[in-house]
C-alpha positions in Angstrom: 0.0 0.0 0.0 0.7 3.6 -0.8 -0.5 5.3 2.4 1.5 6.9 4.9 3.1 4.6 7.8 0.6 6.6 10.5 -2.7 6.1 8.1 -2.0 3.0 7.9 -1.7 3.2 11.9 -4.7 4.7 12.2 -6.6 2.1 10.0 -5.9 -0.6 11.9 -6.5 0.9 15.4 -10.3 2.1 14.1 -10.4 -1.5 13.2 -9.4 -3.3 16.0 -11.9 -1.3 17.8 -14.9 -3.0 16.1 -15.6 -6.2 15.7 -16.1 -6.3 11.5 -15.8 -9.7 10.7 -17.2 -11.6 13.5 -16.2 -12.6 17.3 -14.1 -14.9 19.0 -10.6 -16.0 17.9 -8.6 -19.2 17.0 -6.3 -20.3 19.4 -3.2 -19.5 19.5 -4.1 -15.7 18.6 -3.2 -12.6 20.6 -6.5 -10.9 21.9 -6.5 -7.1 19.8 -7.6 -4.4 22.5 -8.2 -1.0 22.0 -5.3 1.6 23.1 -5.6 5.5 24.0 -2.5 5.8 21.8 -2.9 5.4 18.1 -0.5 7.7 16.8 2.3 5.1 16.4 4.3 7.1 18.6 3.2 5.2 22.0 5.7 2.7 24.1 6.5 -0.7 22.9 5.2 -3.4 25.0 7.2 -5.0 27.7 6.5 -7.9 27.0 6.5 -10.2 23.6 3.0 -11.1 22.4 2.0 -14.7 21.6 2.7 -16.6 18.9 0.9 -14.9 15.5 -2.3 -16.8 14.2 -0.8 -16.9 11.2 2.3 -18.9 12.2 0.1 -21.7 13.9 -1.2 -22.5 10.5 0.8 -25.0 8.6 3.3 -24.0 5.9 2.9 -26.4 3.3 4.9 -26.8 -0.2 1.7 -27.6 -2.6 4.3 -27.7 -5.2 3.0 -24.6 -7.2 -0.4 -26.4 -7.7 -3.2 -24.7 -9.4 -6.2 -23.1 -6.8 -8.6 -21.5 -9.2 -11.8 -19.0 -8.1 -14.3 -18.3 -9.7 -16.6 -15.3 -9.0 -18.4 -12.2 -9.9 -16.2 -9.4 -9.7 -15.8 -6.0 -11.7 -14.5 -2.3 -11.7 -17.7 -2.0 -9.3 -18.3 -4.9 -7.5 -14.7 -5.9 -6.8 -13.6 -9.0 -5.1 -10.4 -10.0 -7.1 -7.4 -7.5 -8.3 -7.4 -5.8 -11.9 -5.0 -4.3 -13.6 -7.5 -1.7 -15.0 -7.4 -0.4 -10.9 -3.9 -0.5 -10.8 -3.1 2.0 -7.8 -6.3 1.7 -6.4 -6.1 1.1 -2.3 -7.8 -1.9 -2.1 -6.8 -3.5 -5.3 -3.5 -3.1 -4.5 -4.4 -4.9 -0.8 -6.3 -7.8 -2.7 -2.8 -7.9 -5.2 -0.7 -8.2 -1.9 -2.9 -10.7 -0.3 -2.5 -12.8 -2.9 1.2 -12.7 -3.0 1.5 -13.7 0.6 -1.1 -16.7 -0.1 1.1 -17.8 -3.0 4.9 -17.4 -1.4 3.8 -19.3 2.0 2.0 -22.2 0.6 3.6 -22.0 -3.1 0.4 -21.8 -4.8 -0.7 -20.2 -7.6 -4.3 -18.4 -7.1 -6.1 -18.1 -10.5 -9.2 -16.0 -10.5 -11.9 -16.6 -13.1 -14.2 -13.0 -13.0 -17.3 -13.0 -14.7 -19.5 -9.7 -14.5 -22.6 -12.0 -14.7 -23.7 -13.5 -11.0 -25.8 -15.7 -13.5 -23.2 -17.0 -15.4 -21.1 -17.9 -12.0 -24.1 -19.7 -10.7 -24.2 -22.0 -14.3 -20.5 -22.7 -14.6 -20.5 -24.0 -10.9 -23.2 -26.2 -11.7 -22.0 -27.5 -15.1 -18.5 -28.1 -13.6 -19.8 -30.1 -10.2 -22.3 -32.0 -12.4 -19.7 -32.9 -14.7 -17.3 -34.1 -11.7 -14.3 -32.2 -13.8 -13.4 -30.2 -10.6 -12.4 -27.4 -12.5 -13.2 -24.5 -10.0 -12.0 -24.4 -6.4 -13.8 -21.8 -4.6 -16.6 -19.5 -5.6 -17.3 -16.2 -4.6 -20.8 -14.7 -5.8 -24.0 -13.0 -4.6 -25.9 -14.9 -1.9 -29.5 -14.2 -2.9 -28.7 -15.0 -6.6 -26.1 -17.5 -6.8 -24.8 -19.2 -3.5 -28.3 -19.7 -2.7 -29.1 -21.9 -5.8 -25.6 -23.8 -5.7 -26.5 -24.7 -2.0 -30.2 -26.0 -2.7 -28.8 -27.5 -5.5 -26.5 -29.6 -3.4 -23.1 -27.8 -5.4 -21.2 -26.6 -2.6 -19.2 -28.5 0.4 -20.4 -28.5 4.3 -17.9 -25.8 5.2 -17.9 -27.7 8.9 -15.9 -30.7 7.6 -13.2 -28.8 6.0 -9.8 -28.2 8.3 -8.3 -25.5 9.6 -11.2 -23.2 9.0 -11.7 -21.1 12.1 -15.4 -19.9 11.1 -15.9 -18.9 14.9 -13.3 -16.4 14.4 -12.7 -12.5 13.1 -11.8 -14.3 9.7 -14.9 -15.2 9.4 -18.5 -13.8 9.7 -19.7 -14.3 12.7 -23.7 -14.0 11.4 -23.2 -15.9 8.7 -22.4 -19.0 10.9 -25.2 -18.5 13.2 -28.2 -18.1 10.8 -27.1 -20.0 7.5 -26.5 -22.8 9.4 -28.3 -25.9 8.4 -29.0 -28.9 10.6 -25.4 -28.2 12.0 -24.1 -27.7 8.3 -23.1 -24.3 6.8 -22.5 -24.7 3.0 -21.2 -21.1 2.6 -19.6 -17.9 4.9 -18.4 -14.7 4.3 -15.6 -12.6 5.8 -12.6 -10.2 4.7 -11.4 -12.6 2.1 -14.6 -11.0 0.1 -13.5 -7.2 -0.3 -17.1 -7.1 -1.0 -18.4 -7.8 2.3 -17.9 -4.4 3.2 -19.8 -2.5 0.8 -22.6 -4.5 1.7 -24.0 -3.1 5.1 -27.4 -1.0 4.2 -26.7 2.2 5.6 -28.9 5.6 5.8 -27.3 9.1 4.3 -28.7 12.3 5.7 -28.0 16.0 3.8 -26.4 17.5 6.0 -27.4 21.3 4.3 -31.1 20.4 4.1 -31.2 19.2 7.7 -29.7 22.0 8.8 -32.7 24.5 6.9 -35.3 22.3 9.1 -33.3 22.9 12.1 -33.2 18.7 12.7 -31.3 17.6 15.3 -27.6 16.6 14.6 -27.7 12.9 13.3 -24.7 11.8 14.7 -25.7 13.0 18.5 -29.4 11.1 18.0 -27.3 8.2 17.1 -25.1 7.7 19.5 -27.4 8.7 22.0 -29.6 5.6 21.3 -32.1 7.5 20.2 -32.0 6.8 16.2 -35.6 5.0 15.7 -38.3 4.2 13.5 -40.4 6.6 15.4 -37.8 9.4 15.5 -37.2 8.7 11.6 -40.5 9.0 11.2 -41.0 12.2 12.9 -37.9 14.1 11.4 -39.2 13.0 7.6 -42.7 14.3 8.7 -44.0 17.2 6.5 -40.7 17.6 4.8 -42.1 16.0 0.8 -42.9 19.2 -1.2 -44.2 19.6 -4.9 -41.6 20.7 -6.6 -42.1 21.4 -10.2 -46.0 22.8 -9.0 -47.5 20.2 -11.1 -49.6 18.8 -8.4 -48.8 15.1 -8.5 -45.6 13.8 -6.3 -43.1 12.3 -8.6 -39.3 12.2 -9.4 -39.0 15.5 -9.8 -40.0 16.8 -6.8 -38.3 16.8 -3.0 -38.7 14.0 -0.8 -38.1 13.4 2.9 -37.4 10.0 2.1 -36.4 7.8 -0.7 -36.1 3.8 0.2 -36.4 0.5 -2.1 -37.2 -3.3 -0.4 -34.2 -3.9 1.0 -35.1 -1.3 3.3 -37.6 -3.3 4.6 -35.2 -6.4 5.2 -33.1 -3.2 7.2 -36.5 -2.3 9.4 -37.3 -6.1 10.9 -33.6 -7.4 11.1 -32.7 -3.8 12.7 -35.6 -4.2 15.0 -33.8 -8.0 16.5 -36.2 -10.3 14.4 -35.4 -13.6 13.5 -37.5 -14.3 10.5 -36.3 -18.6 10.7 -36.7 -20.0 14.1 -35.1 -23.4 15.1 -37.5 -25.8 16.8 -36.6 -29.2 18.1 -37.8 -30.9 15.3 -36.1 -28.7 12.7 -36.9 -24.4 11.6 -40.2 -22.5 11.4 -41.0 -19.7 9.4 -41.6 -16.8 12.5 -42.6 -14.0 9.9 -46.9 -14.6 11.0 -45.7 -14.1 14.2 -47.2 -11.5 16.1 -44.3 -9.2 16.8 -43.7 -9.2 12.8 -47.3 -8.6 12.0 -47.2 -5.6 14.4 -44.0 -3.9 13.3 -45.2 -4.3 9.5 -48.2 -2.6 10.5 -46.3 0.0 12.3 -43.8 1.0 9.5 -46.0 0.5 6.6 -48.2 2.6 8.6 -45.0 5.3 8.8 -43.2 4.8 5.1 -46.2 3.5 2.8 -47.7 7.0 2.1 -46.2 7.9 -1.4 -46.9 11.4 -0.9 -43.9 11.5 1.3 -42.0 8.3 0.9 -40.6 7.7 -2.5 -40.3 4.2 -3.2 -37.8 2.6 -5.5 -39.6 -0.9 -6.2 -36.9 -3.6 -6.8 -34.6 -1.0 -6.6 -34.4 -0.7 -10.4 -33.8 3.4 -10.8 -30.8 5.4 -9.9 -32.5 7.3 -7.2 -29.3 8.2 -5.1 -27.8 9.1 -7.9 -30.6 11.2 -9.8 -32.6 12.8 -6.5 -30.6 12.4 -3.5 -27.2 13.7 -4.9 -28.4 16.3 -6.6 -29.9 17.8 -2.9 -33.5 16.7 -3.6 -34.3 14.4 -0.6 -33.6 14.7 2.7 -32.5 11.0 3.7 -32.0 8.1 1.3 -31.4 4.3 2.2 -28.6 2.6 0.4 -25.3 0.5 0.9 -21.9 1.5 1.5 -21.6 0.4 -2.1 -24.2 3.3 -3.2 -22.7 5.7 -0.8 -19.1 5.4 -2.4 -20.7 7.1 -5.8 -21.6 10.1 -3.4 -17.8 11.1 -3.3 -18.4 14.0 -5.4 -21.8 15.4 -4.0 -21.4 19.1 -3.6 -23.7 18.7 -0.3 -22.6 17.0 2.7 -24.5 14.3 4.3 -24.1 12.4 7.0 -23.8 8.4 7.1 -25.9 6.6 9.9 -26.8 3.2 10.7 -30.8 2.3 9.8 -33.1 3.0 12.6 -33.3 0.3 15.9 -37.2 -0.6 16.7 -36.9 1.5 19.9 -34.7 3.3 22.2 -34.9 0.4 24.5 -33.2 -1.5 22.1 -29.7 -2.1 23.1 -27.5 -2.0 20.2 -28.4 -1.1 16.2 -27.7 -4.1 13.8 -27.1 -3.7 10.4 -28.8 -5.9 7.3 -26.0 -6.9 4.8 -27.2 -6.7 1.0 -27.7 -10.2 -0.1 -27.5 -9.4 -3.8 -24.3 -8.0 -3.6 -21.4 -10.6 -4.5 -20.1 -11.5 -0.6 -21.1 -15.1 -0.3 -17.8 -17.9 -0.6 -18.1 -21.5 -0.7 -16.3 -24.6 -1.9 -17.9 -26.4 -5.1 -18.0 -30.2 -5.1 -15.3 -32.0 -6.9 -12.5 -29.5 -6.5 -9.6 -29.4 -4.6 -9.3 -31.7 -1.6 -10.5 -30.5 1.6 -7.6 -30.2 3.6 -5.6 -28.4 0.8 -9.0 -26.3 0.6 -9.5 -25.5 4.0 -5.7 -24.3 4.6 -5.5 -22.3 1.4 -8.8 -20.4 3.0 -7.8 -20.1 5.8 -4.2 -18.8 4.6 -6.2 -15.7 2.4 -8.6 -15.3 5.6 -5.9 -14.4 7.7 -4.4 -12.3 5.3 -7.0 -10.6 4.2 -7.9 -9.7 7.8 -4.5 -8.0 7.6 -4.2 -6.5 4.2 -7.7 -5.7 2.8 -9.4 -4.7 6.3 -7.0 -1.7 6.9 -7.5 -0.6 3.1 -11.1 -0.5 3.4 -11.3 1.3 6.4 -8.8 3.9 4.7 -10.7 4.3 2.1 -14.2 4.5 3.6 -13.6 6.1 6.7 -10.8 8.4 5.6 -11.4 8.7 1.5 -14.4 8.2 -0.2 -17.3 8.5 1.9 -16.4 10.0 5.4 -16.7 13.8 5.4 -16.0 14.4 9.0 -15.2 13.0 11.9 -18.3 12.4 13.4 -18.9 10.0 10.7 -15.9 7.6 12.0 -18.0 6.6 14.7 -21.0 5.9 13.1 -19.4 3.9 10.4 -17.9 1.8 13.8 -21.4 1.1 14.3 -22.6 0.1 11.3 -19.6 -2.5 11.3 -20.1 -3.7 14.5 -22.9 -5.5 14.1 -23.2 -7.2 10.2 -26.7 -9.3 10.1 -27.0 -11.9 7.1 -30.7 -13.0 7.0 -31.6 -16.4 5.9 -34.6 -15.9 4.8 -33.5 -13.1 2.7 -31.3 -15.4 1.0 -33.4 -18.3 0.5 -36.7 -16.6 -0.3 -38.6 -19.6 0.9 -42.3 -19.5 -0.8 -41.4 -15.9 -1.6 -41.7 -15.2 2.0 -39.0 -12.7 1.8 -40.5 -10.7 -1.0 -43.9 -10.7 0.7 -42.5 -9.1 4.1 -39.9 -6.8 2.9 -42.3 -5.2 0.1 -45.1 -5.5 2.8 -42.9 -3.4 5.9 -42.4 -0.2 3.3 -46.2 -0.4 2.2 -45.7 -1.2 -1.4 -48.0 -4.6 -0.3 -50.8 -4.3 1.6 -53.0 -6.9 3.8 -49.9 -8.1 5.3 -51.5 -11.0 7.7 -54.0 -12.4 5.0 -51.4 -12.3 2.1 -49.0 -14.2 4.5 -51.4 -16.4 5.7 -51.9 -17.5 2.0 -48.5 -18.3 1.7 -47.2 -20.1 4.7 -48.0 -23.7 4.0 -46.1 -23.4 0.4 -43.2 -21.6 2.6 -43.0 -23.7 5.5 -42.8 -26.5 3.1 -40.5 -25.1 0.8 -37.8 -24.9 3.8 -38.6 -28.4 5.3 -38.2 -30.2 1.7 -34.9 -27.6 1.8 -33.8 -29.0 5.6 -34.3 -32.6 4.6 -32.4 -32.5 1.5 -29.5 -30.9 3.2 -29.1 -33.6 5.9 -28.6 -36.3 2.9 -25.1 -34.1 2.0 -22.6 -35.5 3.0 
């Protein structure tokens, strides 16, 4: 990397702080604790810390073998480096991760990118149906790729495979809780997908319009545990306006708030609901539950008037990019992905986590884009699983070390932060990534039905669900038995 020996400093301090990837730690590895000295300038320890993680994992010769991945990856969407980013941050992080895979192990990493999550998702299956073993690990979107190769019975129980530490920072710590499978997890996520990190959905405030209505200073509602539905609710309040004076509310006119679905997957995993249940004979469906039925009543009630609330169904139409950068709304929902194309807005906004159910609430969890290429998981038939496993783990721990600090130079100092207040908030939003699994698996189109149902863009919530559930609740028991014939 190109930055400065104290940015880099910096970088890692911020993100030792948080938690990104996950909890807990392999054995073996020091614990990382925060300091009240980041300048670089502090006094060495005494003593000499514990052996490094990455020196407890074995240090095979694989003889120069061949480890190919295959994935969606592009100038956007980046998980694997480019020459057309040469000099670029993070490409250069991914670049020097992969060195440091290939020197230790002697292994040459050979990356397959395909723009097309579609055309991922058929080579995986052609090549594991064919036996040929031709692709080693595949990274790709989970709500359009991973989650077809793992119904499908494509990818490898991630639980058999050695030396992966998926209870660990290298490794998403959501992801192995709630895609797990009747004590199987067929895919993960962690720092080895830069990806991961553009994936959180985040909320951006103008600052300059704010600031007109005299609102209260995001950052300070925030961190005072007082950022809710209700209090979003009552800031967007009267704020829509006609416009262009042609007396209908459309694109061309201000709006307090602009959101699309994913939004509503934000509002119920934000509020601390678990849309799949275990049971002792296997998972329910909780989204008929009352506590759903009452906060989709509640925020439909709040965001479903499109005289106020602009939605973006499907999320088809450059809304951040066509009304909220050019200063026509006051608060948009998006993804750190959407945020970094902000970097030139003349206005500044402010970058906050989505809204917790109440104030009670203790802590503010942030929904992870599913569409977005994060997912990683073995394909059948290609390299062994111990070979597998340690090469994973190998770019896990490295990644942690390399492409970590790059992104948090980049989004916290670079592209997206504005100010300082926004380092904090961004520490939020990283503390606590939630992968849903229903989100993912869209079981009966039970996703679809409660995330376009929570913004109001489906009405009769209960009776629509209730018309459903059977199909759904089947859909994921046929799902649960299938998985526990994979070996």
């Amino acid at each position: 990397m190109r930055a400065t020996k104290r940015i880099l400093i910096i970088a890692l301090a911020v993100m030792m702080t948080v938690t990104i990837a996950g909890c807990g730690k392999p054995s073996g590895q020091t614990e990382q604790t925060t300091g009240g000295d980041i300048s670089g300038e502090g006094t060495p320890p005494e003593t000499q810390p514990e052996t490094a993680y990455i020196d407890t994992l074995e240090k095979r010769d694989l003889g120069e073998a061949t480890f190919t991945v295959i994935g969606q990856s592009n100038n956007e969407r980046q998980n694997f480096y480019t020459e057309e980013k040469a000099g670029d941050t993070i490409n250069e992080s991914i670049q020097e991760r992969d060195w440091m895979v290939e020197e230790r192990l002697n292994v040459k990493l050979n990356y397959l990118a395909l723009s097309d999550r579609k055309k991922v998702t058929e080579a995986v299956q052609k090549d594991t149906a064919s036996g040929d073993g031709e692709y080693d690990l595949v990274m790709t979107s989970l709500s359009d790729g991973i989650n077809t190769l793992t119904t499908g019975g494509r990818l490898v129980d991630l639980t058999r495979v050695p030396y992966m530490s998926l209870g660990s920072v290298y490794w998403n710590e959501s992801m192995t809780v709630n895609m797990e499978i009747g004590g199987k997890l067929f895919f993960t996520t962690g720092p080895i997908s830069p990806q991961l990190y553009q994936t959180p959905i985040v909320m951006m405030e103008n600052k300059r319009i704010a600031a007109e209505y005299k609102l209260e200073d995001p950052y300070k509602v925030v961190l005072e545990g007082r950022w809710t539905i209700d209090k979003l609710a009552e800031v967007i309040k009267d704020v829509s306006h006609d416009l262009n004076s042609d007396g209908v509310m459309g694109e061309q006119d201000f709006w307090g708030l602009i959101i699309d679905p994913t939004f509503g997957n934000a509002l119920y995993v934000g509020a601390g609901l678990d849309a799949r249940q275990k049971t002792d004979n296997g998972y329910r469906l909780a989204i008929g539950d009352e506590d759903f039925i009452n906060l989709v009543d509640k925020c439909s009630s709040l965001f479903g008037d499109r005289n106020s609330v602009l939605s973006n169904p499907e999320g088809k139409k450059d809304y951040d990019l066509d009304i909220f950068k050019p200063g026509n709304a006051l608060f948009i929902d998006d993804t750190v992905l959407g945020v970094l194309l902000m970097r030139d807005m003349v206005d500044d906004f402010a970058i906050i986590p989505c809204p917790k159910a109440s104030v009670e609430q203790e802590r503010y969890l942030t929904t992870c884009n599913t569409w977005l290429p994060s997912g990683v998981g073995i394909p059948r038939n290609g390299a062994d699983l111990e070979t597998a496993g340690l090469i994973l783990e190998t770019m896990a721990v490295y990644s942690y070390e390399k492409i970590v600090p790059a992104v948090y130079e980049i989004t916290l100092r670079g592209k997206v932060s504005r100010d300082a207040e926004s380092y904090r908030t961004l520490d939020i939003i990283y503390e606590n990534l939630s992968f849903d699994f229903v989100s993912v698996f869209n079981p009966g189109g039970a996703s679809d039905l409660l995330r376009n149902s929570m913004i109001g863009d489906k009405e009769n919530y209960a009776s629509s669900y209730n018309s459903i559930n059977k199909i759904a609740q089947k859909v994921l028991d046929d799902f649960v038995d299938a998985v526990a014939t994979l070996d």
